[in-house]
C-alpha positions in Angstrom: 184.4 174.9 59.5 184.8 175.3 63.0 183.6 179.0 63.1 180.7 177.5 61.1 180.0 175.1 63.3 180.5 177.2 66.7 177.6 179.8 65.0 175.2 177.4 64.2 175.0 175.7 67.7 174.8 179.8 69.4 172.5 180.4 67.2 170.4 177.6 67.9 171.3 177.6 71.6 169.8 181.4 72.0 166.6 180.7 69.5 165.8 177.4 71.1 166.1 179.0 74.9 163.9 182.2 73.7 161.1 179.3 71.9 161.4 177.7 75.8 160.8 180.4 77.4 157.6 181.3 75.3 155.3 180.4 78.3 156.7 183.1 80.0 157.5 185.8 78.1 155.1 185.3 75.2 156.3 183.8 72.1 156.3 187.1 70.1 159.7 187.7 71.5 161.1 184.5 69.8 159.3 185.9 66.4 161.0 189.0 66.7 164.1 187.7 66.7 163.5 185.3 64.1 162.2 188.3 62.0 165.4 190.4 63.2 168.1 187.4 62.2 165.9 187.2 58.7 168.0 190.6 57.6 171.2 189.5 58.8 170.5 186.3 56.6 169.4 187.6 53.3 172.6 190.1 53.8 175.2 187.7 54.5 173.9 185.7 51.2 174.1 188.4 49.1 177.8 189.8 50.2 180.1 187.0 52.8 180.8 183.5 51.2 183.9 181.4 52.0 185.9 179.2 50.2 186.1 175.6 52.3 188.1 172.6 51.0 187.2 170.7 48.3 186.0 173.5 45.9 183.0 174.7 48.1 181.8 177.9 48.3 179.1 178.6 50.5 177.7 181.7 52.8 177.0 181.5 56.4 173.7 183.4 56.2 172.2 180.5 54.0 173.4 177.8 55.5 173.8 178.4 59.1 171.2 181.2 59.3 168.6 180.1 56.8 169.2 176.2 58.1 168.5 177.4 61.7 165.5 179.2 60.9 163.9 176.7 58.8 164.3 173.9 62.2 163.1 176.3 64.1 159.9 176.7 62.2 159.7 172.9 62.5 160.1 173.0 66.2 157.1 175.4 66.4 155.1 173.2 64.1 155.4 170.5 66.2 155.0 172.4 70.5 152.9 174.6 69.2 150.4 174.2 66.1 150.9 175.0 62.3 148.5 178.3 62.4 151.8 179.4 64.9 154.2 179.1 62.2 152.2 180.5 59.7 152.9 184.6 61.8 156.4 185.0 61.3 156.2 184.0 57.9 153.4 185.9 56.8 154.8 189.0 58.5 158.1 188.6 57.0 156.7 188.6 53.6 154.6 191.7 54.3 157.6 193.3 55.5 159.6 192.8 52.7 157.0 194.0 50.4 157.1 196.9 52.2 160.6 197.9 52.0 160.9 197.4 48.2 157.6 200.4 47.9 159.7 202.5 50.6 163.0 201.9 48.7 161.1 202.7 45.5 159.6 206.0 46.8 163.1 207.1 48.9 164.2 207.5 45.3 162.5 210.6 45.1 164.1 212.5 48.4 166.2 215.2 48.1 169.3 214.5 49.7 171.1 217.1 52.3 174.9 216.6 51.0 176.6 217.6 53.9 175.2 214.9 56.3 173.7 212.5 54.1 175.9 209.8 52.0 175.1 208.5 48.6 172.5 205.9 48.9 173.6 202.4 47.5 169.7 201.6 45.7 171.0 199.1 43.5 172.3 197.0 46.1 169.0 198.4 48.1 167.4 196.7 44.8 169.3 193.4 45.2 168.5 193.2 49.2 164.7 193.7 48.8 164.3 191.5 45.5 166.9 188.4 47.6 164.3 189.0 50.4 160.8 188.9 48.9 162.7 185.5 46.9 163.3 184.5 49.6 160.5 184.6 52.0 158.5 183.0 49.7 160.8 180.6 49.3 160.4 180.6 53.1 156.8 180.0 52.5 156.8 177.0 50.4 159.6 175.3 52.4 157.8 175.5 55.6 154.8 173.9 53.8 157.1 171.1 52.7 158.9 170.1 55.9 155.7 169.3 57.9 154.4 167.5 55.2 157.6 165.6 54.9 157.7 165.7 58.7 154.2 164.1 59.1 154.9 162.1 56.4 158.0 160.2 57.7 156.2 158.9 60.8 154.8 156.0 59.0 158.5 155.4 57.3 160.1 156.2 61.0 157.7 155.7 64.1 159.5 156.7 67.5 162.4 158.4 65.2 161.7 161.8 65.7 165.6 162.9 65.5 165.9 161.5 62.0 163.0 162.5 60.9 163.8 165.9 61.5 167.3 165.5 59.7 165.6 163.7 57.0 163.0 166.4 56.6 165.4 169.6 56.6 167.6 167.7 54.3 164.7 167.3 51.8 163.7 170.4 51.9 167.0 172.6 51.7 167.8 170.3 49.0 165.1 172.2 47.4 165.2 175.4 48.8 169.3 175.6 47.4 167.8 175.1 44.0 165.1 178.1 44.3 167.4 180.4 46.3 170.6 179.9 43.4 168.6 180.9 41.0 167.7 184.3 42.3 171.4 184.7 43.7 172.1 184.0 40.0 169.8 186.4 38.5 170.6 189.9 41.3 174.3 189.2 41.8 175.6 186.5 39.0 176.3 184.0 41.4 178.9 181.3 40.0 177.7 177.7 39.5 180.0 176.1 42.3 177.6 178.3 44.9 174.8 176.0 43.9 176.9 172.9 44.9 179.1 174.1 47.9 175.9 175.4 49.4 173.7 172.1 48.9 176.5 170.5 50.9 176.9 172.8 53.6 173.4 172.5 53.7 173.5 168.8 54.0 175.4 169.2 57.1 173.2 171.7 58.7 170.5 169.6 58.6 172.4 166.9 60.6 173.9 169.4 62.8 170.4 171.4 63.5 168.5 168.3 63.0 170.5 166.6 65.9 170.3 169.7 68.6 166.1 169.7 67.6 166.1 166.3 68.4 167.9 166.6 71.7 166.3 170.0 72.5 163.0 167.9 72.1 163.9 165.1 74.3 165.6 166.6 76.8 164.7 170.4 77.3 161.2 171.1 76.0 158.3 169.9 78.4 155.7 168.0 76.9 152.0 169.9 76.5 148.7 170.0 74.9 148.9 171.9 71.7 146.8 175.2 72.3 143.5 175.7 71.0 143.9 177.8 68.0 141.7 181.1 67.3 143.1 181.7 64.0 140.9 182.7 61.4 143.1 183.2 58.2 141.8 180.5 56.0 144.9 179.4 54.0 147.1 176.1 53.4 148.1 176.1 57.6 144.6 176.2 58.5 144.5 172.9 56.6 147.7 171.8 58.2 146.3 172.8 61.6 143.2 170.9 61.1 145.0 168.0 59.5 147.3 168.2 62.6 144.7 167.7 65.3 142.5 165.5 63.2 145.3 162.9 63.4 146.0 163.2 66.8 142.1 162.8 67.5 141.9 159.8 65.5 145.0 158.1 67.4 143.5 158.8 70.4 139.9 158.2 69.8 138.9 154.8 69.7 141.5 153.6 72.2 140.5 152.0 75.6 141.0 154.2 78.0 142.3 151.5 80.8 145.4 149.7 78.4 145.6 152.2 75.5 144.8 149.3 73.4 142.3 149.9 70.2 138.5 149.1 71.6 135.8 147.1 70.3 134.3 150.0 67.9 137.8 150.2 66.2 137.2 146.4 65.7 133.9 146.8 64.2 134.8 149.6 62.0 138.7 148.8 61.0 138.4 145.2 61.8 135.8 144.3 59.3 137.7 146.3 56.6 140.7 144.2 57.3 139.1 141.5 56.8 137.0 142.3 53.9 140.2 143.2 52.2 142.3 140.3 52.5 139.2 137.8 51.3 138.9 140.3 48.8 142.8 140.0 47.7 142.8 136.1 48.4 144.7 136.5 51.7 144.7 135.2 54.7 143.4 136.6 58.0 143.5 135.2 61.5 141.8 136.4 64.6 142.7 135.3 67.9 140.2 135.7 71.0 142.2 135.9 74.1 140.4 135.5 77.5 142.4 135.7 81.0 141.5 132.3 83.2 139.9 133.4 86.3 139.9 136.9 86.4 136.8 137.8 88.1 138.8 135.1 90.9 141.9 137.8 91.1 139.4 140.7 91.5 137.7 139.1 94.4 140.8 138.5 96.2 143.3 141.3 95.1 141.1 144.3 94.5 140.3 146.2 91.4 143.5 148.1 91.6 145.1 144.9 91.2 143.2 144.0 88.2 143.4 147.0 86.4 147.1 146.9 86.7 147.0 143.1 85.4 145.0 144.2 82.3 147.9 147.0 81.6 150.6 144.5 81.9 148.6 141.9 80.0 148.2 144.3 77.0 151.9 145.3 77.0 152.1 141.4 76.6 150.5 141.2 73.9 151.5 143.7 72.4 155.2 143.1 73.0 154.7 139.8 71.4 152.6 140.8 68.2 153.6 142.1 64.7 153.8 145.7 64.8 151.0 145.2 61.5 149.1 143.7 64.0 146.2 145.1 65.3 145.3 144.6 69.1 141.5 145.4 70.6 140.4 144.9 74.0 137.1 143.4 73.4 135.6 144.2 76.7 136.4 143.0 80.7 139.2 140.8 80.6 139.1 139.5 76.6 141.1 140.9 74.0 141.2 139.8 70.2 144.6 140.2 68.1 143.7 140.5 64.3 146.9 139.6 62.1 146.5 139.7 58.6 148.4 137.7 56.1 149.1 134.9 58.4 147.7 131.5 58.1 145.7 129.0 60.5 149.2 127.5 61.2 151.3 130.2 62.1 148.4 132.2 63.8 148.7 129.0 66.4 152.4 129.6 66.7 151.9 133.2 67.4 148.8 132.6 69.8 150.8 130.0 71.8 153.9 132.6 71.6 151.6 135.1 73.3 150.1 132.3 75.5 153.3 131.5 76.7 153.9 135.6 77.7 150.9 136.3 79.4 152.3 133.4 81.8 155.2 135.7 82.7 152.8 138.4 83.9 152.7 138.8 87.8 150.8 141.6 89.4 152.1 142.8 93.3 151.0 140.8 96.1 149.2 138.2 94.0 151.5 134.7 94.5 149.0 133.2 91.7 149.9 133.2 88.1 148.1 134.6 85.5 147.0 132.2 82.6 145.1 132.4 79.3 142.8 130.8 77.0 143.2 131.3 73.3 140.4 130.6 70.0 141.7 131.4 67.0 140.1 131.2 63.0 141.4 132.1 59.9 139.5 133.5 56.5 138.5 132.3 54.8 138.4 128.8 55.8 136.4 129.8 58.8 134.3 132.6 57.5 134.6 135.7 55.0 133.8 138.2 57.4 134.3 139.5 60.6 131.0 138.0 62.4 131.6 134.6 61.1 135.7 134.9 62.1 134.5 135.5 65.6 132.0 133.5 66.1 134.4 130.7 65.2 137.3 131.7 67.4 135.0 132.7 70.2 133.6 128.9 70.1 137.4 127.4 70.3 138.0 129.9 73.3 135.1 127.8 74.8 136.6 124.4 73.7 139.9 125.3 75.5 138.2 126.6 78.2 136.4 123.5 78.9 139.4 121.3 78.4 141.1 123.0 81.4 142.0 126.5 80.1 145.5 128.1 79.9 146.0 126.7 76.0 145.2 127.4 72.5 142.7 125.8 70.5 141.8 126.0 66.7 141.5 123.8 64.4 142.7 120.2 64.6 144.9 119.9 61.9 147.0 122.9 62.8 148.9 122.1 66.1 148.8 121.1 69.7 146.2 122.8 72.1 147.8 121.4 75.3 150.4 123.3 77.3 153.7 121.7 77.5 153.5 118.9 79.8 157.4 120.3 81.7 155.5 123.5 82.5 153.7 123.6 85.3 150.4 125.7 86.0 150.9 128.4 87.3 147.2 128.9 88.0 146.3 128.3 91.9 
């Protein structure tokens, strides 16, 4: 288990420093030793398997070999682009189709005794059938862990580690199924194969999964994608596409200054939210925020000043929001925080919770404090739609405005709009 374990982390030490060193040296060299370890793998499964504790039987060219290549593909998937992972694939499946027509026509050669030795076809037969098998097992597999991969970031935001183990364990899982079958079929693998294997292979993908995860975070340096010229239209064109359409979206309609969602995400997304929840008999609240006397800081710090007060005033809010909430900067210094499923009555607890951390927000060289006013209305009490929603929250930003600012306002049945009376403003 040790030897096992010492392979799999050279392995993945050389193939991970050859994948980093792609911007200098091209990343055909990584390929080609992807494509030359591919032999070695299909090889070892076919001949070496050793008996661990427990009953298990497993071979180190599937489960150390295979394991390694298959997080390898993933790490490609996600520096590079899935039209990159698509060429070592494709070429190791043309490949293999190649040597089973060679092997077939070597049959016909006539052999020179005294320097030739008996060729071995039938096992040249098992090698290129375990091969073909297996790249396109190869083939589906890589399919499946990116859409597993891309999949598990709405079960796992900002987990990229375990979604990498919890990808490659999903899809060896599979892959021990498909590959037992044809190590059944060429070479009557025993049934206790099919289980000692999925267990090793369990372990590889925490082992693998772990050094991607590390190797990402601590070794690869973060870069745009490159533009991809590909023009094999197949399944990773569509993952390509699928890939960069994402990102776009997740980057479009975001304000450029605080990163926050902007007002055409609110007009678009916002009025779906809320059209949704009146639909579904649920409740929606929107809260207009506005920062007291902004244009005031401007004057007298500079815009530098101000810009870096919006920043920290969106990390606010957005430190002290749902993450189901959605946060838009409206436009200048206003922002609007649309949380469905709460009420009237909690969406004042949460807008004097985020009243309350705006307060904390101090920007260099400014001794003043930095306060807010707060509307907020709730569907559909206050309107069904997203005009009406505003309007009404926008109209009790003006109430609290008027009454002094730095406090919350909605309706008058729901709670307090004054700030506590122990806390002093901070406001000069």
């Amino acid at each position: 288990m040790l030897l096992l374990g010492l392979e799999a982390v050279i392995y993945f030490a050389v193939m991970s420093a050859l994948f980093r060193l792609r911007h200098r040296f091209g990343i055909g060299v990584f390929f080609c030793a992807l494509g030359a370890m591919h032999f070695l793998e299909t090889y070892l499964a076919a001949i070496l398997y050793l008996q661990l504790p427990l009953g298990i039987t497993l071979s180190p060219g599937s489960v150390v070999l295979f394991s390694g290549k298959l997080v390898m593909l993933l790490l490609v998937y996600i520096r590079e682009d899935a039209a990159s992972v698509r060429q070592p694939i494709y070429g190791l499946l043309f490949a293999n189709f190649l040597i089973v027509g060679l092997v077939a026509l070597m049959r016909f050669h006539d052999l020179a005794p005294a320097i030739s030795s008996q060729p071995d076809f039938a096992f040249m037969d098992e090698m290129s059938g375990l091969m073909v098998w297996g790249t396109i097992l190869l083939f589906v597999d890589s399919i499946l862990i990116i859409l597993v991969y891309e999949r598990s970031a709405s079960w796992l935001p900002k987990r990229q580690t375990l979604r990498i183990i919890l990808s490659a364990a999903i899809v060896l899982s599979f892959d021990q199924l498909g590959f037992f079958a044809a190590l059944h079929l060429f070479i009557d693998a025993p049934i206790n194969v099919l289980y000692g294997g999925w267990i090793a292979k369990m372990g590889a993908a925490l082992v693998f999964g772990t050094m991607a995860g590390f190797y990402l975070r601590r070794i690869e340096v973060a870069r745009l994608g490159r533009a991809s010229t590909a023009r094999l239209a197949d399944v990773f064109d569509t993952l390509t596409y699928r890939q960069r359409y994402e990102a776009l979206l997740e980057t479009s309609g975001r304000d450029s200054l605080t990163g926050l969602l902007d007002r055409g995400r609110l007009d678009g997304e916002g009025r779906q939210t809320i059209t949704a929840a009146v639909a579904a008999g649920r409740p929606v609240s929107l809260l207009v925020i506005d920062i007291d006397h902004f244009k005031a800081l401007n004057d007298r710090h500079g815009h530098a000043a101000g810009d870096e007060a919006l920043r920290r005033i969106a990390r606010r809010i957005t430190e002290a929001t749902r993450p189901a909430d959605s946060v838009y900067r409206y436009g200048g210094e206003e922002f609007i925080v649309l949380a469905d499923g709460l009420t009237h009555t909690s969406a004042m607890i949460a807008a004097e919770r985020l009243r309350r951390r705006i307060a904390t927000t101090m920007v260099e060289g400014a001794a003043e404090g930095i306060t807010a006013s707060i509307g907020v209305a709730t569907a559909a009490e206050d309107g069904d739609d997203l005009a009406a929603l505003f309007a009404a929250a926008d109209a009790r930003l003006y109430v609290a405005k008027a009454a002094g600012r730095d406090r919350v306002c909605g309706r008058p049945s729901t709670a307090p709009e004054e700030p506590p009376a122990d806390r002093p403003r901070r406001l000069a």
